[in-house]
N, C-alpha and C positions, 0 to 999 in steps of 0.2 A: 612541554606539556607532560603532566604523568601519567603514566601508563593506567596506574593501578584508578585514578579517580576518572580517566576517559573510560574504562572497562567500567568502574561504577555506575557512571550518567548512562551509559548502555545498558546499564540492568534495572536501572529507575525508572530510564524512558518505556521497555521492552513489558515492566511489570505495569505498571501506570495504563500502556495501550490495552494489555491485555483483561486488568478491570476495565476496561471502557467497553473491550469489544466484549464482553461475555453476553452470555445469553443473547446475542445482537445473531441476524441470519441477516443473508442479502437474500433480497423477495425477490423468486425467479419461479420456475415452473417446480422447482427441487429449491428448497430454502436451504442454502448451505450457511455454515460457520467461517467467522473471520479466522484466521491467523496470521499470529506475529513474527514479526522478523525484524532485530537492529545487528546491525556491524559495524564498523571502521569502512568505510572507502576515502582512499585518497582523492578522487576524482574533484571533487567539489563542483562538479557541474551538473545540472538535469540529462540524464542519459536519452538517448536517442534509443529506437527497438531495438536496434542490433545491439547496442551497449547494454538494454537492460536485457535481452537474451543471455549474454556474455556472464552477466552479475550472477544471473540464477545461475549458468553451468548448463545452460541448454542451447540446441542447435538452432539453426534459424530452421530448421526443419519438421516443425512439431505443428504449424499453423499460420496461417496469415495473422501477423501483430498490427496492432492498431493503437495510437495514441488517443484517448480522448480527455481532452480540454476537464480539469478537476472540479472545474464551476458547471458546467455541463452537467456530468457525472453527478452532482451529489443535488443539483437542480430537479433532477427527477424522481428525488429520493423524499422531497418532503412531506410526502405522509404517512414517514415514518419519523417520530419523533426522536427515540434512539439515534439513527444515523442520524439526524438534524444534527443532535449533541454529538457526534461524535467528528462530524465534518468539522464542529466549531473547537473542538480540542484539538484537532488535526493542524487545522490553522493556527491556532494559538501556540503549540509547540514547534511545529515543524515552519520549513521555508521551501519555496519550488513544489506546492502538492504537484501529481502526475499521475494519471491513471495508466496503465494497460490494460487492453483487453488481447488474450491469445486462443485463435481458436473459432470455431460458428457455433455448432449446436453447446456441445459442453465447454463455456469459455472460462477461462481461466480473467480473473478478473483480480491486479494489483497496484493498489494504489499506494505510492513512493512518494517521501518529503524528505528532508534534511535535515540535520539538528545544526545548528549556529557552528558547532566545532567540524561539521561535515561528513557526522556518522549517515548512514541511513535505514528510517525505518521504511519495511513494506507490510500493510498488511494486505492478507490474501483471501481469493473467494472464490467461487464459481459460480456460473447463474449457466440453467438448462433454457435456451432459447426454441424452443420447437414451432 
């Protein structure tokens, strides 16, 4: 593999999510902003919480983590039409969607997929549940 066109596809995919998510908010009591994140992981598998804790660099000590189902997740999102399009770009580039949520009142809210070569994008959010 080369280095230099894996490090590309990571800047294609990274710029690509980030016109998708602009102007995009996740509807919560506090409308926050997406953002992006792609790397390199070796893993090639869907992380477990403790793994994706581990991925960010954070302790299992910040909140109770919870997995929720990405068809779940973006099932309750359709009357917003933005996220519609942007689940369906999600899917069409990536593989393995996953949501976390970390957190009760101000959750931390990251939905994780895969590129074919095994990079991973996350993007991030938060929703105020009160």
């Amino acid at each position: 593999m080369d280095p230099n066109a894996d490090a590309a596809d990571r800047s294609n995919l990274r710029r690509g999510l980030e016109r998708a998510v602009e102007g995009l908010t996740y509807p919560s009591d506090a409308d926050h902003p997406f953002r992006v994140r792609v790397e390199a992981d070796g893993r090639g598998h869907a992380f477990t919480p403790a793994q994706f804790l581990a991925f960010l660099g954070e302790s299992e000590n910040r909140g109770p983590i919870e997995e929720q189902p990405a068809k779940v997740f973006f099932d309750e999102l359709t009357f917003s039409p933005g996220l519609v399009e942007l689940h369906r770009l999600l899917e069409a580039r990536l593989i393995g969607l996953q949501v976390f949520r970390i957190g009760r009142v101000n959750v931390e809210i990251h939905i994780v997929g895969r590129t074919e070569s095994g990079d991973v994008a996350v993007l991030s959010t938060r929703s105020l549940e009160t």
